[in-house]
Every structure is written in C-alpha cells, then in structure tokens.
C-alpha positions in Angstrom: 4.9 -24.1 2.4 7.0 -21.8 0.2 10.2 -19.5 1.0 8.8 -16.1 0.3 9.6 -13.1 2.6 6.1 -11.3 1.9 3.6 -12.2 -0.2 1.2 -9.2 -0.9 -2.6 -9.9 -1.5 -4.1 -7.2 -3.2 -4.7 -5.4 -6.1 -3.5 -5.0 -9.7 -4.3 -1.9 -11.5 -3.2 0.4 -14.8 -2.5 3.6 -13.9 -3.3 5.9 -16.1 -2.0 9.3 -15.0 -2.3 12.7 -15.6 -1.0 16.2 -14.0 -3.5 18.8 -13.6 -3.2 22.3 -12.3 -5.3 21.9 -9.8 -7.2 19.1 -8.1 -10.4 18.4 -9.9 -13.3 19.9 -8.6 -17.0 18.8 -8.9 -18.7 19.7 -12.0 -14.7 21.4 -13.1 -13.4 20.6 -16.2 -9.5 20.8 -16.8 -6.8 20.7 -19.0 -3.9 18.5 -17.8 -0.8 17.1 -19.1 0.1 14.4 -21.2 -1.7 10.8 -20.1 1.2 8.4 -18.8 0.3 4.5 -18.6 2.1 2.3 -15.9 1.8 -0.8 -13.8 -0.3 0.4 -10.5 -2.7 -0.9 -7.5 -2.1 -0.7 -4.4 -1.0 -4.5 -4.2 1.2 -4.3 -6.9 2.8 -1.0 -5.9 4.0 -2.8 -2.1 5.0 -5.9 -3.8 7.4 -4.1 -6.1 8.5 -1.8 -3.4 9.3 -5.3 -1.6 10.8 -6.7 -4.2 13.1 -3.5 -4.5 14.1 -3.7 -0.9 15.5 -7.5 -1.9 12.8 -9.5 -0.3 11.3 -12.6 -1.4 8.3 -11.9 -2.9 5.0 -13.2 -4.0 1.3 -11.8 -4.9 -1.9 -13.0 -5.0 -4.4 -11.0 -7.2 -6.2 -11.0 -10.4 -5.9 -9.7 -13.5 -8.2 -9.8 -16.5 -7.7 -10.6 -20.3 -7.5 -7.1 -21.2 -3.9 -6.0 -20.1 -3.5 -8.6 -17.9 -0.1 -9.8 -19.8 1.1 -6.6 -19.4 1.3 -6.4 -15.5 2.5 -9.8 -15.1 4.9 -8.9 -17.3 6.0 -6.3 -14.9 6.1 -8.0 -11.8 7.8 -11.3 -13.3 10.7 -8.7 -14.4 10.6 -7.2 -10.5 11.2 -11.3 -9.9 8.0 -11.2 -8.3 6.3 -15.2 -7.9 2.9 -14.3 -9.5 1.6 -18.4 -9.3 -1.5 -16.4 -6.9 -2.2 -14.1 -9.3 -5.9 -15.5 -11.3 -6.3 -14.6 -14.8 -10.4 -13.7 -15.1 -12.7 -12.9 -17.8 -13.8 -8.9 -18.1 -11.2 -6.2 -17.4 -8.2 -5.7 -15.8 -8.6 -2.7 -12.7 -7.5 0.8 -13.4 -6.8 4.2 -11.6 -7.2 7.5 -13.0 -4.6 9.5 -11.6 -4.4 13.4 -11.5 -1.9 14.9 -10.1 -1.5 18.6 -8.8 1.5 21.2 -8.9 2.5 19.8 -4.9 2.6 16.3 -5.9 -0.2 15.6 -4.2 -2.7 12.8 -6.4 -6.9 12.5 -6.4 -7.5 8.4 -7.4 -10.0 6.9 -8.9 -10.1 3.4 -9.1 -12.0 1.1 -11.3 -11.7 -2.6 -9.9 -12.5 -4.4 -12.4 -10.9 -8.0 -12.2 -9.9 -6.8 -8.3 -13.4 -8.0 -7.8 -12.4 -11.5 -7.7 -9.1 -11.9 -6.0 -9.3 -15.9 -4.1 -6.8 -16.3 -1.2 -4.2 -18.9 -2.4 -4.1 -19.9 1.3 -0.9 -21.5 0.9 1.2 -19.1 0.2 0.0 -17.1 2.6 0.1 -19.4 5.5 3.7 -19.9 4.6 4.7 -15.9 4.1 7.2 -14.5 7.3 4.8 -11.1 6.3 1.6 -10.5 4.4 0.8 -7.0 3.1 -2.8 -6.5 2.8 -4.7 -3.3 1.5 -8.4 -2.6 1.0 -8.8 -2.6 -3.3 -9.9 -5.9 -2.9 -13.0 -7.0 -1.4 -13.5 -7.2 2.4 -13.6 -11.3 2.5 -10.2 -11.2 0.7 -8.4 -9.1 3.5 -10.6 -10.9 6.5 -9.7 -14.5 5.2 -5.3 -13.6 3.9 -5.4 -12.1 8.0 -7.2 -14.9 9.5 -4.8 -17.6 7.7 -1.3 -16.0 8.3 1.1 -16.9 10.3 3.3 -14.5 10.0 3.5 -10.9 10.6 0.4 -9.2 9.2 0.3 -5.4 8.1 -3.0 -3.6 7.2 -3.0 -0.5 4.9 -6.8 0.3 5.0 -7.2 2.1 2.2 -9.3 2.8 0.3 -11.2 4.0 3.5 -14.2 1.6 4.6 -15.2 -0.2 7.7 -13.1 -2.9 8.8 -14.3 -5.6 10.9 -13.0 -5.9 14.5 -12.2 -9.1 14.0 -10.0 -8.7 11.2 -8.3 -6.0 13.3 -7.2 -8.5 16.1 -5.7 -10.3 13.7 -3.3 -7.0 12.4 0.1 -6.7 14.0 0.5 -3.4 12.3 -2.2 -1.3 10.8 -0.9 1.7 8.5 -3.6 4.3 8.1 -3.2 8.0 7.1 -5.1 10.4 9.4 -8.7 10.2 7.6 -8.5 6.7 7.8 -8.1 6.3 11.1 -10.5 9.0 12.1 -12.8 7.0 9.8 -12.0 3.2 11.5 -12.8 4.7 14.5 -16.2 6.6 13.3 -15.3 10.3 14.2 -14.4 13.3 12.6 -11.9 14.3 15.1 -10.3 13.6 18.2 -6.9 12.8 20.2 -5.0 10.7 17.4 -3.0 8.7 20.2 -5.9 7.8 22.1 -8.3 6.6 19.0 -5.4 4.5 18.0 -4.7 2.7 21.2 -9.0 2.2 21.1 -9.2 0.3 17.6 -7.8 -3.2 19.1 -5.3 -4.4 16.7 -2.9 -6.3 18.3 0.5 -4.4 17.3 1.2 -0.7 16.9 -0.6 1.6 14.9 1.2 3.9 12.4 -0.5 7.0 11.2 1.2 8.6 8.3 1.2 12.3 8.3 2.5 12.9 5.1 4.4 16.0 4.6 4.2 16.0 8.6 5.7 12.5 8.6 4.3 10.1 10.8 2.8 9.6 14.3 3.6 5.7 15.7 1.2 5.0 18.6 1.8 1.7 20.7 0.1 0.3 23.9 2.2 2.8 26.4 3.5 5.3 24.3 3.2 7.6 21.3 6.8 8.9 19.1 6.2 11.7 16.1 8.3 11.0 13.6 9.7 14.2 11.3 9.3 13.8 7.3 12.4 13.9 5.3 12.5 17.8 3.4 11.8 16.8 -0.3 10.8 18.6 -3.4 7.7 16.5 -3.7 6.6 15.9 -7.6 4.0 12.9 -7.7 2.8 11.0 -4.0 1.3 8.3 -6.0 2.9 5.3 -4.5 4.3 7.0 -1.4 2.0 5.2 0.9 2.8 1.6 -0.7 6.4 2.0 -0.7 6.1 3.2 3.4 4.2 0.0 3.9 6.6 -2.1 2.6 9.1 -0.5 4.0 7.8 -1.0 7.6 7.9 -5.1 6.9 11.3 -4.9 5.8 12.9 -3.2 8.6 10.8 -5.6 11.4 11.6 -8.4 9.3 14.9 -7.1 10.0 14.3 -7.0 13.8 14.0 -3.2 13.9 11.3 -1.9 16.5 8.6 0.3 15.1 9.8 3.1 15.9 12.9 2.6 14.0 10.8 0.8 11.0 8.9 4.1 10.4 12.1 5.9 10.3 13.0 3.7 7.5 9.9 3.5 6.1 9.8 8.2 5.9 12.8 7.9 4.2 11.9 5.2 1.4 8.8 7.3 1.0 10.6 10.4 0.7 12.6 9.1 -2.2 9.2 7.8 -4.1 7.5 11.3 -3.8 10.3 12.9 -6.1 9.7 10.7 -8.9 6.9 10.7 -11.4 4.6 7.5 -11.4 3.5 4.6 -9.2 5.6 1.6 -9.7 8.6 3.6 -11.6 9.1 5.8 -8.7 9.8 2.9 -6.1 13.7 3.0 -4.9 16.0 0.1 -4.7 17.9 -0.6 -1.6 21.1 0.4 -3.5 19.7 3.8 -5.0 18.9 4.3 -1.0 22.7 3.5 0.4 21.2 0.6 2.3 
C-alpha cells in the first residue's frame, strides 16, 4: 500500500494553445494569437491542482517518447509520484486549445499515448481518493473505480456513456450541465431530478460555470453562486474544481461546503492564462 492522498488516473497531454476572436466555426478560418505550449490533460491538470492544494499525490498515465520527458518533468517538479505513469511507443496526447475574448476554450484532443493508460492497481487500492476523468479509455476508468477503496470522484468528461456500473461505484460525480443531460440521454429536463436518477452512490455536483454550481444529494438540492471574476482563459477551471472537491472532503467538509471551496479555487484558475500554470497554491488562496 502507499501513502498518497490522491492518486489521479488519467490523462497526459501538450497543450498547445491559442486565443482566437471568436470560437471557431465549421468550415471558418481565423487568425489567433501567438501559440503557447504547456503541460495539460485533464489528469495531469487535477493532479497538479492536488498537488498545489498540499496533498499527497500520485498519477497513473502514459506518455510517449515524443515529449514524454517533458511532462514528467513537470509533475516530478509539482512533487508528483509518477512510478504509474507508462512510457509507450508513438506519441505523447495533445490539445489544441482556442480560446475566445470571454475566456471561454473549444478543445480538441489527440490521445495519442492516452490510449494505453494500465491501472497500476496498487496504488490505487491504496489512495484515501482517486480522481478519474474520461481522456482515457472506458476500461481504465471502470477498472481504477472498481479497485478503490477510497473515495472515488468521476469528472466525465469528455462526454460519452458511462456504464451503470461504474456509476455505483462513484461517490461523487462532477459533470457540467451537457454532461449530465448527456449521462442521462436527454436534451433537457429538471437538473435535480435527472441527478438523483443516474445511481451513483454520493452527491452529484453540476458545475454551472459562470452560474456556479448546483449540488444535488439524495433529499436535497443547494445552488451554489460563482465567485465575480474577470474570466481570461477556463482551461483548467474544471480540473482545479475537481480537485478541489477531494481536498475539502478529505478534510471532512460536507459537499456542500466542498463545492464552495471548490468555486472559489476555480475562480482563481479562470483569471490566468494556461492549463497547468493557472492552477493556485493553497498559500496564493489564503488557505
């Protein structure tokens, strides 16, 4: 068994980024902004959040020979464990990142050496939390939730369908609205009441963005406000939330007062540029 806090299985990506006056439309072609290259995926992004909160931290992943030195570089300076993170032939994943004039980003992700992420069952067995995203493939999540024993949080994103299985096993689930709308197969509907349907076996915590975020248990529902920010890149915001939440219950905070937390870590990442770089420490935050 090991002494890690959280150990988040997921992805590893380059981000390669660029601000655009507008998002990109279909057959559009624009002029942006200088291209800015940084350590990214959606894994990597909530393990360095983690790390920045002062947890314990490991991560399971995969990177490939192309760039691959560069990211562990990155997390082994966050004094991030990386002894679950592969090293595979072919290329290391990447995002294309463009952002607009609100701050708001359109990602595309190329997942390259996310494709073949293995479970370092140990670890994660041994982990008080496991942060689990969907950049990796679907057996990767289902297998990390199955094997935990501690507390489990699901950010399922990129949107696909998740087994119900796996969501039995998911103490929290994290989805933004189209997510969740998406889990359940509808387009619309009562957001309280297709949360309290999916079956996980904890809350459910819909982030709202500027809105904030809705958390939805068993027997009630709270809305919780967004901090008033001048938004310049979201990149990461939804990582750093997600990491956020498993510090404060790892703390003993209910979730109600874990989201609370968790807006105002994410309001501190939306007004800085980048994906990793714009994660706060738990000094910078006065915590």
């Amino acid at each position: 068994m090991n002494s890690f806090e959280i150990v988040v299985v997921g992805s590893l990506n380059v981000d390669v980024t660029v601000d655009v006056p507008e998002a990109p439309a279909a057959g559009q072609t624009l002029l942006g902004g200088d291209a800015r290259r940084s350590g990214g995926g959606k894994g990597g992004n909530q393990a360095v959040a983690a790390a920045r909160l002062g947890r314990r931290t490991a991560m399971v992943g995969a990177v490939g020979a192309q760039d691959g030195d560069y990211l562990l570089s990155i997390l082994r300076d966050e004094q991030i464990d990386v002894g679950g993170v592969r090293r595979v032939d072919g290329p290391t994943g990447q995002a294309f990142v463009f952002v607009d004039p609100e701050g708001d980003s359109t990602i595309v992700v190329s997942p390259g050496a996310n494709n073949h992420v293995e479970v370092d069952r140990d670890l994660v067995a041994g982990a008080r939390c496991v942060l689990l995203q969907q950049e990796v493939p679907a057996a990767v999540v289902e297998e990390a939730a199955s094997v935990a024993n501690g507390l489990v949080v699901l950010n399922p994103a990129p949107a696909r369908p998740v087994a119900a299985s796996l969501l039995a096993n998911v103490d929290v689930l994290v989805p933004n609205r189209g997510e969740l709308l998406g889990l359940a197969g509808v387009d619309r509907g009562d957001l309280v009441q297709i949360a309290q349907k999916l079956g996980t076996r904890g809350p459910v915590v819909v982030t709202l963005g500027a809105q904030g975020c809705l958390v939805v248990e068993a027997e009630r529902s709270t809305r919780v406000p967004a901090e008033q920010v001048k938004a310049v890149d979201a990149t990461a915001a939804g990582d750093s939330f997600c990491a956020a939440i498993a510090d404060a219950v790892l703390d003993g905070a209910d979730i109600v007062e874990a989201a609370r937390w968790a807006t105002r870590v994410a309001a501190v990442t939306v007004t800085r540029h980048g994906a990793m770089a714009s994660l706060p420490t738990r000094a910078e935050l006065g915590a």
